[in-house]
C-alpha positions in Angstrom: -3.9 -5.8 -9.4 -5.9 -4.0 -6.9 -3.6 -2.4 -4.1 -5.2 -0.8 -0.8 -3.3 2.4 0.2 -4.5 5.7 2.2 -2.2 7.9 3.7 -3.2 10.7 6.1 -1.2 14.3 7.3 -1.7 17.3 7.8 -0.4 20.8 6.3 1.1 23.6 7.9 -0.1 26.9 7.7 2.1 28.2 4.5 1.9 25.2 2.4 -1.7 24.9 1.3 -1.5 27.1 -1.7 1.7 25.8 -2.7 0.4 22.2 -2.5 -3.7 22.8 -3.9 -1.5 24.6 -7.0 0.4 21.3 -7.2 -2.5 18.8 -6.7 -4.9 21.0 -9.1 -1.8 21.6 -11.3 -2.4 24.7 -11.4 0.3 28.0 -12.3 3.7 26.9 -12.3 2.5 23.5 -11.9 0.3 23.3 -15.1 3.3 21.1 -16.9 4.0 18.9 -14.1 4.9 15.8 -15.7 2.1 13.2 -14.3 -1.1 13.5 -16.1 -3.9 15.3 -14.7 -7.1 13.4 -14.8 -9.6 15.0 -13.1 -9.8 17.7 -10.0 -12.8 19.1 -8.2 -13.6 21.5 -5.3 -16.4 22.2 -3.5 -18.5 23.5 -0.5 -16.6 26.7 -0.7 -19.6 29.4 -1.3 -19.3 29.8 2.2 -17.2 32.8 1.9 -19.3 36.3 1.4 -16.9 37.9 -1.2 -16.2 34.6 -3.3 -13.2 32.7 -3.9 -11.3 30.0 -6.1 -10.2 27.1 -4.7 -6.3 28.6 -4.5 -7.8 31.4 -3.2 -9.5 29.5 -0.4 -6.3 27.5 0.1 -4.2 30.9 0.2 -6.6 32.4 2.5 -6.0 29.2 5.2 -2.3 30.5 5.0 -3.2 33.8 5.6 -5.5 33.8 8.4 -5.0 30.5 10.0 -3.3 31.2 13.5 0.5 30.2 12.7 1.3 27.0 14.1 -1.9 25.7 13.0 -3.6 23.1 10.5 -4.2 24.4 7.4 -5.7 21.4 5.6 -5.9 17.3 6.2 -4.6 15.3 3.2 -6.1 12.0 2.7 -3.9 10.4 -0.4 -5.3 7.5 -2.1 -5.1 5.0 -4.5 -7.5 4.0 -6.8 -7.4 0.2 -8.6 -5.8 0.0 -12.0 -8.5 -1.9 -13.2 -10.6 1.1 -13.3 -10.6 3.5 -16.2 -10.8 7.3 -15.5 -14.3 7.4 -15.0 -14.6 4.6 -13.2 -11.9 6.1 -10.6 -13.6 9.0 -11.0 -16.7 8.0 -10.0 -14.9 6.2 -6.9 -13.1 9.2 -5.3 -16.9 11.2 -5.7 -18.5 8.8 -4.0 -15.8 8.7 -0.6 -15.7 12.4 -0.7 -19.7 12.4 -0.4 -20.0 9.9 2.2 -17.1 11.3 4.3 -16.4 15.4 3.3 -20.3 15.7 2.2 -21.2 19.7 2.6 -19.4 20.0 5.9 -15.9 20.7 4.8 -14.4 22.9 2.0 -12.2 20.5 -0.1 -10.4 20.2 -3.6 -9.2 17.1 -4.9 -7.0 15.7 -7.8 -6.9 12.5 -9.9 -3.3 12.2 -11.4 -2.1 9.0 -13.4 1.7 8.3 -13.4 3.7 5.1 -15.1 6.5 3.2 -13.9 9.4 2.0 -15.8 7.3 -0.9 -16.9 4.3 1.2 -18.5 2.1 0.5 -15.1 0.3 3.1 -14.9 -0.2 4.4 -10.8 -4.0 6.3 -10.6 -4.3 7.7 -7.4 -5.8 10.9 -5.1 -4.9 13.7 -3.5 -7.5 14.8 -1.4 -7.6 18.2 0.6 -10.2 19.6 2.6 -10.4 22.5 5.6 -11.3 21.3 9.5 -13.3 24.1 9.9 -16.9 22.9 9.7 -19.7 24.5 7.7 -22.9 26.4 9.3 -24.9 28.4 6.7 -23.3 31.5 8.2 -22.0 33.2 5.3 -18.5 35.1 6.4 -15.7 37.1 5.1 -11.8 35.0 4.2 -10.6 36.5 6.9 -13.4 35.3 9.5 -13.9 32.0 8.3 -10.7 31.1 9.7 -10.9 33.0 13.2 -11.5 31.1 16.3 -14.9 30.5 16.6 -17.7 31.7 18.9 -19.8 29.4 20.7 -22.3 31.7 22.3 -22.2 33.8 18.8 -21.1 31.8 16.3 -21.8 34.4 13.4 -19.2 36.7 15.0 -16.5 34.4 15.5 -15.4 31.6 12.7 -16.1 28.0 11.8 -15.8 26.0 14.3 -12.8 23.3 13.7 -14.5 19.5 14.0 -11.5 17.4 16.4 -12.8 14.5 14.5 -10.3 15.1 12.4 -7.4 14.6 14.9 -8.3 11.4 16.7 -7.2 8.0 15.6 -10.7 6.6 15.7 -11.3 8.7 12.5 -8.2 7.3 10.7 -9.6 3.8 11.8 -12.7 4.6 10.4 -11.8 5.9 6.8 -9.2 3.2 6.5 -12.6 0.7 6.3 -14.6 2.9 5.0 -12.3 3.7 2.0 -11.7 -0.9 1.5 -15.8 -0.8 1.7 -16.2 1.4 -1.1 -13.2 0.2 -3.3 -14.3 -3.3 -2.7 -18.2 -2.2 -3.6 -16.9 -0.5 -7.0 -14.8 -3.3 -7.9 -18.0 -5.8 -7.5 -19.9 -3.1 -9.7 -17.7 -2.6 -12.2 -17.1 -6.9 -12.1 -13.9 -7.2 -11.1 -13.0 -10.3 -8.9 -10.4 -8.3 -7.2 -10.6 -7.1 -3.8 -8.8 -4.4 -1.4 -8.4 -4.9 2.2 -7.1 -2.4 5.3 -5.7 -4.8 7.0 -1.9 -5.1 7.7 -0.2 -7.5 5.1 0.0 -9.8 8.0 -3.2 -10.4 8.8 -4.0 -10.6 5.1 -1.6 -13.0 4.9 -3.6 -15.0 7.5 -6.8 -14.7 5.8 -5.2 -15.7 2.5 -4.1 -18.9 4.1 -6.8 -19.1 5.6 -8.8 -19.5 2.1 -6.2 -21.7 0.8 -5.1 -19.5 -1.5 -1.1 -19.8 -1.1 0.0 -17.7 -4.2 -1.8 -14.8 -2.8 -0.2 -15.4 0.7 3.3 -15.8 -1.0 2.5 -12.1 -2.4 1.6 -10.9 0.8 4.6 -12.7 2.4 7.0 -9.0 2.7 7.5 -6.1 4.4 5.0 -3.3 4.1 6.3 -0.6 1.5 6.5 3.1 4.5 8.4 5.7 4.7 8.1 9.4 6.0 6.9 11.6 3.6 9.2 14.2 5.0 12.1 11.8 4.2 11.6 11.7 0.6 11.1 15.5 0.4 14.4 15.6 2.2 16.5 13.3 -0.1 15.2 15.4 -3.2 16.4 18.6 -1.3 19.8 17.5 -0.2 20.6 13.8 -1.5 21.0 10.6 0.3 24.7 11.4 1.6 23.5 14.1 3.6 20.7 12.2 5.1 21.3 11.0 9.1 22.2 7.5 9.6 18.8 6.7 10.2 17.2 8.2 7.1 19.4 6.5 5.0 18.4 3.4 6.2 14.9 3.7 6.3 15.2 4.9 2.3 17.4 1.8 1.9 14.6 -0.8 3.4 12.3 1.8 1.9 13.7 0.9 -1.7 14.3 -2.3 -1.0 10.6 -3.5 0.1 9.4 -1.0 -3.3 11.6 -3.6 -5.4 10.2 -7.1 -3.4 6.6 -6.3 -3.7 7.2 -5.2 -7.1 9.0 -8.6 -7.9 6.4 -10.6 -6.0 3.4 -8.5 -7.6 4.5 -9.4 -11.2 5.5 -12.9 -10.2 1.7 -13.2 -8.6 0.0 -11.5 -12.1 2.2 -14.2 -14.0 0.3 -16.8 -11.7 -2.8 -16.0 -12.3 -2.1 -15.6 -16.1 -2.4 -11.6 -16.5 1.0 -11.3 -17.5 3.0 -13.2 -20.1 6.9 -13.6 -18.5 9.9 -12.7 -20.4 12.2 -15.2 -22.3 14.4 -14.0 -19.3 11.8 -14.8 -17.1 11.1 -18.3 -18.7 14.7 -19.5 -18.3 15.4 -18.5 -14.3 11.7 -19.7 -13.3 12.0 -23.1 -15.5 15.8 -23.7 -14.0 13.8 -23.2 -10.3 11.1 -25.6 -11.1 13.8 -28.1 -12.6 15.1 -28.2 -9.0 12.1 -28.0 -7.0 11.5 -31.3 -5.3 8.5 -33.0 -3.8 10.4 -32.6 -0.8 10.6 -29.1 -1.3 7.1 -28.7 -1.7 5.9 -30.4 1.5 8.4 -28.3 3.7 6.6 -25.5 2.2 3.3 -26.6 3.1 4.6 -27.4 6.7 5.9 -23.7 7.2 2.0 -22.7 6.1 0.4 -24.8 8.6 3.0 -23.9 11.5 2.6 -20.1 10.1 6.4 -20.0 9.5 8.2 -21.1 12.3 9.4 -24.3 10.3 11.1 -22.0 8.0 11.9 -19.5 10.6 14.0 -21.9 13.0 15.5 -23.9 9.9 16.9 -20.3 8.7 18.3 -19.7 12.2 19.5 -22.9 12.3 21.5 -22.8 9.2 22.9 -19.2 10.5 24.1 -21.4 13.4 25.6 -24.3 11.6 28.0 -21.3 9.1 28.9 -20.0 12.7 29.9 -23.6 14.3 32.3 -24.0 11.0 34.4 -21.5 11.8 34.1 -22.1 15.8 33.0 -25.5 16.3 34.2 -26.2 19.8 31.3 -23.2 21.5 28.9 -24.9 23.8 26.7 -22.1 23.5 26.4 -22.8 19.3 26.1 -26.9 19.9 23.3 -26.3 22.2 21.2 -24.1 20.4 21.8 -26.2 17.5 20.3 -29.5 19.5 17.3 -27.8 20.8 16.4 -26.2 17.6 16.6 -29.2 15.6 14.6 -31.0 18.4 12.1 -27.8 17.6 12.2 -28.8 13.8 11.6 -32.2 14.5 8.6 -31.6 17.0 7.3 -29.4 14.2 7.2 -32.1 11.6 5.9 -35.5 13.7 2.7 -32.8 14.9 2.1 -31.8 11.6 3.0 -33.8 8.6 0.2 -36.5 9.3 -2.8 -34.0 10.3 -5.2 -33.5 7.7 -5.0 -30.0 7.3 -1.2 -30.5 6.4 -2.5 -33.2 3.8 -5.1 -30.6 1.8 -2.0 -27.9 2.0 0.3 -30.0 0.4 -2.5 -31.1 -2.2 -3.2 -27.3 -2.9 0.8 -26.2 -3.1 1.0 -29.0 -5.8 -1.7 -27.8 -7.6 -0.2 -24.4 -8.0 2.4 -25.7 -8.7 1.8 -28.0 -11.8 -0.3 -24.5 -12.7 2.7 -22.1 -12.3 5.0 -25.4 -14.7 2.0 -25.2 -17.2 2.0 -21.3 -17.8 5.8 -21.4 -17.9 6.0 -23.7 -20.5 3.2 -22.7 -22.6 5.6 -19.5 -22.5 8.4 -21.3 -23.3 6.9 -22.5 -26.8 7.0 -18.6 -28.0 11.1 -17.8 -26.7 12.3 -21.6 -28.3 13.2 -22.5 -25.1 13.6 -26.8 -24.1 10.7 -28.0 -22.4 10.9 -28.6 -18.7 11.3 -32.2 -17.6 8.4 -33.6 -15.5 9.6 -33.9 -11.8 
């Protein structure tokens, strides 16, 4: 399944050598344990006495002014659908359209595998600020401050493109656009969007297609780069209060999307479920009511408040159990049910909550028919009609 990701940051002056050896795996880095697909550099004759790319990247440590930038990262994924050449092909094309010849760059193409045997093809991209003008200079000048009035004495002049948000904005879209265009060429149905899972959410309702909203239905999978790096330095009990939970929801929204993901390939019949699989989904079915069905379709069309104020409502109820006598409890119980019930006499009889509910079913009776045509293979008993 085709998942958008680009993640932006900058390095500090002392870590681009370190990290182009890493991305290019390159010296101590040559055995690094993901696989190393592809890597490139380019627009970097622009230095009189030569260089490599880890020289270039070494020489940005050297001669950048200390508490500068010493490269922009842009990290990408690329589909799984697409085999190397495809992905290769992909990354060329965004660094073309956006790096072009204005900006020394290197990037990497690594492939990784989960615990499952996904594999994870993604980017590292790298590239220099500093802005190319035929003037052919020396390491060290390249990275001086430049000269307006004389520009082949000073160095290249740093584009502040780089550091607004406009520009994130604008490879964000421009990264979906040429994803999506490569996934039409290479005829893949899938698509990739920038969008926050919110909004896509919206859109997939919007379509009526309610097993890609379930997917979408989570929390976005973030967390600090500099985080991470931490926990692998010192370990999670040494982390602040607050970087232990943000690994904790971190983790936590890594394992939901990966649930939801394979539960939404299974949907659409690109994955075969376990015999373990088989059993806990046809035991949910088995219980799944018409009734449950239609409050599912009303939480669409309310754009889940119905489930929303039913879940606070039950929270309520557990609390008025063990103190049944707080006015404050009965009365946000009354007005929350009168809420629930305002939400179903608006909806339930519209036409729009009609064609949900028809959709939802047929999804459903899909989801049932994959299930048990699984079932046949692990011998286990049919599921009973509803």
């Amino acid at each position: 399944m085709a998942e958008y990701r680009l993640h932006y940051k900058k390095g500090k002056v002392g870590v681009a050598k370190a990290h182009a050896e890493y991305i290019l795996r390159e010296n101590k880095y040559s055995k690094a344990k993901e696989d190393l697909i592809y890597k490139e550099s380019g627009n970097m004759d622009c230095i009189i006495d030569g260089t490599s790319a880890i020289d270039f990247w070494e020489s940005a440590d050297n001669f950048e002014r200390i508490n500068g930038v010493s490269y922009r990262e842009l990290e990408l994924n690329i589909p799984n659908e697409f085999n190397h050449e495809q992905g290769i092909e992909l990354v060329q094309n965004f660094v073309k359209n956006e790096i072009g010849y204005k900006h020394p760059y290197s990037f990497a193409i690594h492939e990784s595998h989960n615990k499952d045997g996904e594999k994870n093809l993604h980017c590292h991209l790298m590239f220099s600020e500093r802005e190319l003008d035929d003037i052919l200079r020396t390491k060290e000048q390249f990275f001086k401050r430049a000269n307006s009035k004389k520009p082949e004495l000073g160095g290249a002049k740093k584009d502040n493109i780089w550091r607004k948000k406009e520009q994130l904005l604008s490879l964000r879209k421009s990264w979906e656009v040429i994803t999506n265009t490569a996934l039409e060429k290479n005829g893949f149905d899938e698509r990739v969007s920038c969008e926050s899972l919110k909004k896509q959410r919206e859109e997939a309702i919007k379509k009526e297609q309610y097993d890609k909203a379930d997917f979408l239905d989570r929390n976005p999978v973030n967390i600090l780069g500099k985080t991470l790096r931490k926990i692998k330095r010192v370990g999670f009990k040494n982390l602040s209060k607050e970087e232990q939970e943000s690994i904790t929801k971190y983790k936590e929204a890594k394992e939901i999307r990966a649930s939801k993901k394979r539960e939404y390939e299974i949907k659409k019949g690109n994955v075969v479920p376990t015999k373990e699989e088989c059993q806990l989904k046809l035991n949910k079915i088995t219980n799944t009511t018409e009734e449950d069905l239609k409050l599912k379709a009303l939480n669409i069309i309310t754009k889940g408040a119905f489930y929303s104020h039913s879940k606070i409502l039950r929270k309520i109820e557990n609390q008025l159990l063990i103190d049944p006598l707080n006015e404050v409890l009965r009365k946000q119980e009354k007005e929350l049910k009168e809420t629930i019930n305002s939400l179903k006499l608006e909806n339930e009889n519209s036409p729009k909550y009609k064609r949900i509910y028809e959709q939802i079913n047929r999804d459903f009776e899909r989801e049932k028919e994959i299930y048990q045509a699984a079932s046949k293979d692990y011998r286990i008993d049919k599921l009973e009609s509803l």
